[in-house]
C-alpha positions as CSV (number, residue, x, y, z in Angstrom):
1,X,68.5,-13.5,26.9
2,X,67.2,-10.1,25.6
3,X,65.0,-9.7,22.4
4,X,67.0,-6.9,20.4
5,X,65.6,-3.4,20.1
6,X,62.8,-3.1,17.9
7,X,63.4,-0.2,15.5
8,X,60.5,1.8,15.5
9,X,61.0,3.8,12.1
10,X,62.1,0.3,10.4
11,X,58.2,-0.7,11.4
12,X,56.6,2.9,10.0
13,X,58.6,2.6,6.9
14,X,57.2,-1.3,6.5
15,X,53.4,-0.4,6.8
16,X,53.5,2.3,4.7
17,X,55.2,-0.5,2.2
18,X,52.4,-2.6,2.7
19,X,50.1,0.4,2.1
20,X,51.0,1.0,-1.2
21,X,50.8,-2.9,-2.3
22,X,48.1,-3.0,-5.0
23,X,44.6,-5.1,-3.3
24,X,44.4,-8.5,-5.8
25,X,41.3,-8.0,-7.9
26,X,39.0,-11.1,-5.9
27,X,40.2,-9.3,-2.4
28,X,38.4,-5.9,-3.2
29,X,35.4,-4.9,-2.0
30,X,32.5,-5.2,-4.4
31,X,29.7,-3.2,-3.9
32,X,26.2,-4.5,-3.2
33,X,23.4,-2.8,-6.1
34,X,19.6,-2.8,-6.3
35,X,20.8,-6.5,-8.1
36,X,20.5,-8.1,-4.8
37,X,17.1,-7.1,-4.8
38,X,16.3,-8.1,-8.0
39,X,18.1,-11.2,-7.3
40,X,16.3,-11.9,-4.5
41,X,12.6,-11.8,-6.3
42,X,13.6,-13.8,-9.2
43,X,14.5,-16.4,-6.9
44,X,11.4,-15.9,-4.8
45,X,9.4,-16.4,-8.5
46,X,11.0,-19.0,-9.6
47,X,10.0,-21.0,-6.6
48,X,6.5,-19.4,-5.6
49,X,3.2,-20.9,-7.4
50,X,3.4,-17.9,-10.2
51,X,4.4,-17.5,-13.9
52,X,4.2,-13.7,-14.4
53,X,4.9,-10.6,-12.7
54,X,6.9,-7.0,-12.0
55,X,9.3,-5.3,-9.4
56,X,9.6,-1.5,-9.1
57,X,12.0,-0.5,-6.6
58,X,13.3,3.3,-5.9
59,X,15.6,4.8,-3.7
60,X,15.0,8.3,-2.7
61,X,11.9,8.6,-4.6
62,X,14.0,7.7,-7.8
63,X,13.5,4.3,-9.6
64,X,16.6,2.2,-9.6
65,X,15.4,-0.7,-11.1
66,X,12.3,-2.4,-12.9
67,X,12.0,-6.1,-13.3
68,X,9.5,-8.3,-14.7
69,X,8.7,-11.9,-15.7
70,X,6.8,-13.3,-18.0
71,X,3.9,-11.9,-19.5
72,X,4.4,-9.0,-17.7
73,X,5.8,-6.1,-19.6
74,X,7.8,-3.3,-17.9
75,X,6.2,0.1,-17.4
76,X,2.7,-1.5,-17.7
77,X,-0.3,-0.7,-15.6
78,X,-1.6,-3.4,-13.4
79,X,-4.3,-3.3,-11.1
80,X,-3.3,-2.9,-7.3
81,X,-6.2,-4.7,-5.5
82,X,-5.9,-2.9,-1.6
83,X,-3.1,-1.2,-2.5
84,X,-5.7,1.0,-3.5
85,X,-6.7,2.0,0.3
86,X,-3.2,3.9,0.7
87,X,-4.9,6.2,-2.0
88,X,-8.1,6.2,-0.3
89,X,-6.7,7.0,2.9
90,X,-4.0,9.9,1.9
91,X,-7.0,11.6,-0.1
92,X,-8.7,11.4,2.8
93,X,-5.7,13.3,4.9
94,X,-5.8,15.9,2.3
95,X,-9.4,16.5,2.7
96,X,-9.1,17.1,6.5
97,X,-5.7,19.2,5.9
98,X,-7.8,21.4,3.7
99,X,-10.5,21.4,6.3
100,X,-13.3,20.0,4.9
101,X,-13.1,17.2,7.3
102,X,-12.1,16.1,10.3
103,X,-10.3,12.8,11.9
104,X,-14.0,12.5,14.1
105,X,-16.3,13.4,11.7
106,X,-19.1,11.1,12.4
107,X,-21.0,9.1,9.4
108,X,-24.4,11.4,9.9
109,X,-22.4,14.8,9.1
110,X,-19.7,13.6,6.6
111,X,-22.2,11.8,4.6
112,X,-25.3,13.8,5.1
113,X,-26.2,14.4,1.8
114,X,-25.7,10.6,0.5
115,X,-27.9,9.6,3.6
116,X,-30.8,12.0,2.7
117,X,-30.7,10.5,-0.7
118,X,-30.2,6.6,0.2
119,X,-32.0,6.7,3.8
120,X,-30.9,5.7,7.2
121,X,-28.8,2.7,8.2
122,X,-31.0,0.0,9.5
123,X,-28.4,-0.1,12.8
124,X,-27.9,3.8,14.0
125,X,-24.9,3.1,15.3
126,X,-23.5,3.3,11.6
127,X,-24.1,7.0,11.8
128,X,-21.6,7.4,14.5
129,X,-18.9,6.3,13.1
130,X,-16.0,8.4,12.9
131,X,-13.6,8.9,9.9
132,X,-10.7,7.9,12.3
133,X,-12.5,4.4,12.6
134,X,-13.0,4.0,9.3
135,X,-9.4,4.5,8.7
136,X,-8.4,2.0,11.3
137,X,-11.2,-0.3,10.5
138,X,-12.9,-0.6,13.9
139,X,-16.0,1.1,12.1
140,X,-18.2,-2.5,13.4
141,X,-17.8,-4.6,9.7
142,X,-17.2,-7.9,10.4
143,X,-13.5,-9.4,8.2
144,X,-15.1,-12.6,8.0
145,X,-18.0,-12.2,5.5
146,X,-17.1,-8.8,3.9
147,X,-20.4,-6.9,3.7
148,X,-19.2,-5.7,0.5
149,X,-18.1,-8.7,-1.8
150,X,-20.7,-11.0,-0.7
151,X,-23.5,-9.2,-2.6
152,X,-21.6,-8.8,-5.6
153,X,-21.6,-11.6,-7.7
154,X,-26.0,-10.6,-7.9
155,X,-25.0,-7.1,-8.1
156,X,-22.8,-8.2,-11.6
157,X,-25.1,-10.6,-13.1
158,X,-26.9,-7.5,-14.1
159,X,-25.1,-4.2,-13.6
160,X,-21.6,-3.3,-14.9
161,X,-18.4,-3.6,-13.2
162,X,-17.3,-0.4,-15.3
163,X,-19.1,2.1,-12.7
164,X,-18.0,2.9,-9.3
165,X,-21.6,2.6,-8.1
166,X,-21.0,4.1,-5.0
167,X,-25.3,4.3,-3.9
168,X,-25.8,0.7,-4.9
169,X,-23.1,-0.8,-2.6
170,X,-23.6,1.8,0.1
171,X,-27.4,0.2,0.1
172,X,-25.8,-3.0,0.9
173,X,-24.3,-1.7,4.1
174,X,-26.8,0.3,5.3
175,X,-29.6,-2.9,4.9
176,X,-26.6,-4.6,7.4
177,X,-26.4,-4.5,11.2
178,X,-22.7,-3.7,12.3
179,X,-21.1,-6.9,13.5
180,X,-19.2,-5.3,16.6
181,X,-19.7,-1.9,18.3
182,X,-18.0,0.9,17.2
183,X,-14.3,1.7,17.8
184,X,-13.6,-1.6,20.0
185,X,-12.8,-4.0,17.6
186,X,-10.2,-4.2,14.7
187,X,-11.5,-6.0,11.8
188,X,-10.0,-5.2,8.2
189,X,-12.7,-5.0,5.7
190,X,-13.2,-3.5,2.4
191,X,-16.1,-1.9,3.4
192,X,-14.7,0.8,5.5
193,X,-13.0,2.0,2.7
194,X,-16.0,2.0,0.2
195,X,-18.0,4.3,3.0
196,X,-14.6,6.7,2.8
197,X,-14.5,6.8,-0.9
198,X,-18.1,8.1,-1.0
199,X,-17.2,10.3,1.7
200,X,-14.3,11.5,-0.2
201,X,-16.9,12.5,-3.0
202,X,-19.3,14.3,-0.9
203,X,-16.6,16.4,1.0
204,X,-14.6,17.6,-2.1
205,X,-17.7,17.6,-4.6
206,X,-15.5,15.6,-6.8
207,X,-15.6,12.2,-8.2
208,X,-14.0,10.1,-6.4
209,X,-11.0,9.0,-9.1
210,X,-10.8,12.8,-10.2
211,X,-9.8,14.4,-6.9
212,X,-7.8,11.8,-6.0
213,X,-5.7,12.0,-9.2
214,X,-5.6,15.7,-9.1
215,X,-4.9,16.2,-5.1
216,X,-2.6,13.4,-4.7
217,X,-1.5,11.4,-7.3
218,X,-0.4,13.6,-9.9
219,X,1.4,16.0,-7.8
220,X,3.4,12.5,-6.8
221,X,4.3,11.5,-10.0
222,X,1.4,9.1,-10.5
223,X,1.0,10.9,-13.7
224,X,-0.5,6.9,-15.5
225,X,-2.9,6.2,-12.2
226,X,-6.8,5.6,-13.2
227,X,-9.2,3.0,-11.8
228,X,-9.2,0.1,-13.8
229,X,-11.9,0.3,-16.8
230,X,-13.1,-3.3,-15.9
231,X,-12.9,-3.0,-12.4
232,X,-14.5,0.8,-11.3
233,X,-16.6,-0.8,-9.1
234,X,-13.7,-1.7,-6.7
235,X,-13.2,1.9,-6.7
236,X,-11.8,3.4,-3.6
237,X,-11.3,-0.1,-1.3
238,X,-9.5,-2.1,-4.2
239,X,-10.0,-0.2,-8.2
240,X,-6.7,1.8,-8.9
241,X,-4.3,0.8,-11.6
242,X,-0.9,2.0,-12.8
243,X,3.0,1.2,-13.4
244,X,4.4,-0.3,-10.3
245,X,7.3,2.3,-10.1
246,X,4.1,5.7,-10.1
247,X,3.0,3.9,-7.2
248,X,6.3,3.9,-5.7
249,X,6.0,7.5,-6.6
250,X,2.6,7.6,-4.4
251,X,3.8,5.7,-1.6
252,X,6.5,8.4,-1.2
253,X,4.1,10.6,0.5
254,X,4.5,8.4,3.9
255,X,8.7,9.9,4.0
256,X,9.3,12.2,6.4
257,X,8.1,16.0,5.4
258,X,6.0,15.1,2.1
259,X,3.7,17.6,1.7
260,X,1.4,15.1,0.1
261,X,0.2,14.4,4.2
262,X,0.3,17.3,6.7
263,X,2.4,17.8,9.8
264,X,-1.3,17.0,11.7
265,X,-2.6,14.7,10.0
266,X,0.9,12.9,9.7
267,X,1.5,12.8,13.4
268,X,-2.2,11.0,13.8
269,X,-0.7,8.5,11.1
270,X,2.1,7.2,13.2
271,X,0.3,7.2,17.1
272,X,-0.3,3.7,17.6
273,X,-3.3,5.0,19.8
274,X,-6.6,3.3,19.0
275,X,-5.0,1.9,15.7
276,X,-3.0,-1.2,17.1
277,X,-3.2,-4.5,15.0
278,X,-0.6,-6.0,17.5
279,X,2.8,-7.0,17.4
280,X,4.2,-3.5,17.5
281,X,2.1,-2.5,14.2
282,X,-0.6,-0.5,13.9
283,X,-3.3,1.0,10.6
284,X,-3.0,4.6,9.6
285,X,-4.1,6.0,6.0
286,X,-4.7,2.9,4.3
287,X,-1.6,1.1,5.4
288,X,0.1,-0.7,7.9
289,X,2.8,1.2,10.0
290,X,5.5,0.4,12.4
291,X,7.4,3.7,13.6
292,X,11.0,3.1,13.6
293,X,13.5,5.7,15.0
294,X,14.9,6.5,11.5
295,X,12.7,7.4,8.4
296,X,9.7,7.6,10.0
297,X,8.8,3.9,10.4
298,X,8.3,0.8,7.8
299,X,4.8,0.9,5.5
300,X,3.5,-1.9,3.9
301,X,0.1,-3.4,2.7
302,X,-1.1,-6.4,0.1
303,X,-3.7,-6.7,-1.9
304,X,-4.7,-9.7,-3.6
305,X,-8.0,-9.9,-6.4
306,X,-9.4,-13.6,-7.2
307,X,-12.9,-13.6,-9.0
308,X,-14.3,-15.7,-11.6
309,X,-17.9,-14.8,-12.9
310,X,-19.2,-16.4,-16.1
311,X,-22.4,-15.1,-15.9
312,X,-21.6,-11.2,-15.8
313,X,-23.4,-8.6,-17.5
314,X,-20.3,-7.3,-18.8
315,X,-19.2,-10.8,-20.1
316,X,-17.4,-13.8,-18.5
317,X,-15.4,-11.9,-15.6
318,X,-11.9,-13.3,-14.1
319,X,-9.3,-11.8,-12.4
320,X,-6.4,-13.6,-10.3
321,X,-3.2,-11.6,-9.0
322,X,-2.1,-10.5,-5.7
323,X,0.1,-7.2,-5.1
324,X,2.5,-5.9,-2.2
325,X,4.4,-2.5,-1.4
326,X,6.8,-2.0,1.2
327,X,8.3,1.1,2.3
328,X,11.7,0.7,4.7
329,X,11.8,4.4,5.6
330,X,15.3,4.5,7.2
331,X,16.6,3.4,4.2
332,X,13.9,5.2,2.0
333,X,13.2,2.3,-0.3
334,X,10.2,2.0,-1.9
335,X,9.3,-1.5,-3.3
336,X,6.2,-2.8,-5.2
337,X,5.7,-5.9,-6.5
338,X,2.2,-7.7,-8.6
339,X,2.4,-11.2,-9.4
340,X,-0.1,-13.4,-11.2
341,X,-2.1,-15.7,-10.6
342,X,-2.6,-14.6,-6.9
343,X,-0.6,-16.2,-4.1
344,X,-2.2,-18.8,-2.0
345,X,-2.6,-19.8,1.4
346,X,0.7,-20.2,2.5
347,X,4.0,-19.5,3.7
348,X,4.9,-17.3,0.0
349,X,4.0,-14.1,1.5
350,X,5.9,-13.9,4.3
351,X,9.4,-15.8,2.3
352,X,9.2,-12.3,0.3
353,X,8.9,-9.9,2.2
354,X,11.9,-11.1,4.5
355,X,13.9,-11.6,1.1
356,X,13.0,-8.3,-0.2
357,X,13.8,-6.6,3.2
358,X,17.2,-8.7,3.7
359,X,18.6,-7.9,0.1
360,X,17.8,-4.1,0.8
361,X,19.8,-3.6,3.8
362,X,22.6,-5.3,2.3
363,X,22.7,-2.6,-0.5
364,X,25.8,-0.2,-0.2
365,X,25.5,1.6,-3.7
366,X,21.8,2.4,-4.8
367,X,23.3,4.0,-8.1
C-alpha cells in the first residue's frame, strides 16, 4: 500500500511554526564570561598550598576582570620575581631597534666601559658572549648553582638590598669560570639577565629602571611600574613591581604589530633557531615562546622569590611568593597571576596553567 502524498507547503508552513515558538529560558544559550576564568583560579586557590593572591586578565589589551584573595588588595603593586626578564629583554629590543646595539654584540664591546672600570673576566670566553646568548641563556652560567644568588646572602649581611649594585654582582661573575662554552648549552640563570641589565645601562646612558620605564613601560600603560624599594638589587633578572593588570599592559608588546618590539627584532623573537628549550618551545626577550599560526604564538614565564635573612643589613629580610603570566595570542588574552607564599615543588604549577588556558578558550563573550 502507498504512503499518501506529502504536502510540501503543509511542511514549510510547520517549520516556520516551530520557528517562531519562544526557546524555554534553561534551553537558551548562555554565554561564557571572563567568570570562567575567574572561576577557574579560585578553585585552583582554594586547593593549592596558598592563602593570598591576585588575577588580572585582559582581552585585547583591555582589563576585563581583576580578582584577588586574601590579603591581597586589588590594584596593588606586587613584586614580579622573573617576570621581570620580559622587561629586561624588550628594553633590550628597543636598544638594538634604535641602533645602539646589536643581537651579536659581544660582552667586550657592549660592556667596554664597565670592563675598563671592573677588569677582565677571569675566563675570556665571557667576553664573547653575544647579546643573542644572553637572551637565550646559552651565555655558559651554569642553572644549578646560580652564580648570582649564591653570593648574596654575604653580599646582604653588609650592603643594602635598596641599590641595584650592578659592579658589585658583576664582580661575582667575572671572579667565575663559565660552566659550559658559549652558545651550546641552554641553562636558565639569573645571571644572564644581570650582565643585560648593565648592558642596558651602558648602551642607553640611562639607569637601568629609568630607561626602561620611559622606553617601554610607560608608553604600555605600565604607568605604576618601579623596582621594588626593598628589592633593587634584583634589578633587571627579578626587581620590577607593579599592579598585575600594567603588566598585562607590558606583556601586550609580544601581539602582533606592537611597536613596543620592531618588525626585526620581533621576527628574531619568534625563530626557534639557537633558542630551543625543547618540546616545540623556545626563549626569546625574556620569555618563553611557542609560535602558533594565529596571534603570533603563546608567551608565558614564572617567577617565583623565597628568601629569608635575619641577619641583613637592612634588617630581618623575607620574601615568599611566586608569579606567572600567560599570553594566548590567538585569542589575545593576557593573564597574570601572584600568589603568596610561593608554590612548591609540585604538580600546582602545571594544574593552573591548564585551568587558566581551558576556561579562556571556552569564553564566547569577553565583555
Amino acid at each position: 500500500m502507498r504512503s499518501p502524498p506529502i504536502d510540501c507547503r503543509l511542511v514549510v508552513a510547520l517549520m516556520a511554526i516551530i520557528l517562531l515558538l519562544p526557546v524555554p529560558a534553561g534551553a537558551q544559550r548562555v554565554p561564557r564570561t571572563a567568570d570562567a576564568v575567574e572561576q577557574a583560579w579560585r578553585g585552583w586557590m582554594g586547593k593549592s598550598d596558598t592563602s593570598s593572591g591576585g588575577l588580572a586578565i585582559l582581552q585585547g589589551g583591555r582589563v576585563v576582570r581583576e580578582a584577588t584573595v586574601g590579603s591581597v588588595m586589588s590594584g596593588a603593586s606586587v613584586p614580579l620575581a622573573s617576570l621581570s626578564k620580559a622587561i629586561t629583554g624588550v628594553c633590550v629590543a628597543r636598544l638594538i631597534e634604535r641602533g645602539r646595539l646589536t643581537f651579536d654584540s659581544p660582552v667586550s664591546q657592549a660592556l667596554a666601559r664597565t670592563l675598563a672600570r671592573l677588569g677582565r673576566p677571569a675566563d675570556p670566553r665571557l667576553l664573547a658572549v653575544t647579546v643573542s646568548q644572553l637572551l637565550v641563556h646559552r651565555a655558559g652560567f651554569d642553572s644549578r648553582q646560580d652564580e648570582v644568588n649564591a653570593p648574596l646572602a654575604g653580599h646582604l649581611r653588609n650592603n643594602t638590598a635598596r641599590r641595584t649594585a650592578f659592579d658589585a654582582q658583576l664582580g661575582w661573575l667575572l671572579r667565575e669560570q663559565l660552566t659550559y662554552p658559549p652558545g651550546t648549552h641552554y641553562a636558565y640563570s639569573n645571571a644572564a639577565y644581570l650582565v643585560l641589565g648593565a648592558i642596558i645601562e651602558e648602551a642607553s646612558g640611562r639607569d637601568y629602571e629609568g630607561y626602561c620605564r620611559e622606553a617601554v613601560l610607560v608608553p604600555l600603560g605600565s604607568r605604576q611600574a618601579a623596582l621594588d624599594p626593598a628589592w633593587r638589587i634584583l634589578s633587571s633578572y627579578g626587581g620590577w613591581r607593579m599592579p598585575l593588570a600594567d603588566y598585562g599592559r607590558f606583556y601586550q608588546a609580544f601581539a602582533p604589530g606592537n611597536p613596543a618590539i620592531g618588525a626585526a627584532e620581533r621576527a628574531w623573537m619568534m625563530s626557534p633557531d639557537g633558542k630551543e628549550t625543547g618540546g616545540g618551545t623556545h626563549y626569546g626577550l625574556g620569555t618563553f615562546v611557542r609560535p602558533t599560526h594565529v596571534g603570533g604564538g603563546r608567551f608565558w614565564h614564572w617567577g617565583a622569590w623565597t628568601y629569608t635573612l635575619p641577619g641583613a643589613a637592612d634588617g630581618p629580610l623575607k620574601a615568599s611568593y611566586s608569579t606567572f603570566a600567560v599570553r594566548m595570542g590567538p585569542l589575545d588574552v593576557d593573564m597574570v597571576m601572584y600568589v603568596q607564599p610561593a608554590l612548591g615543588k609540585g604538580p600546582a604549577r602545571g594544574e593552573i596553567d591548564r585551568a587558566l588556558g581551558d576556561a579562556a578558550r571556552s569564553v564566547t563573550d569577553w565583555r
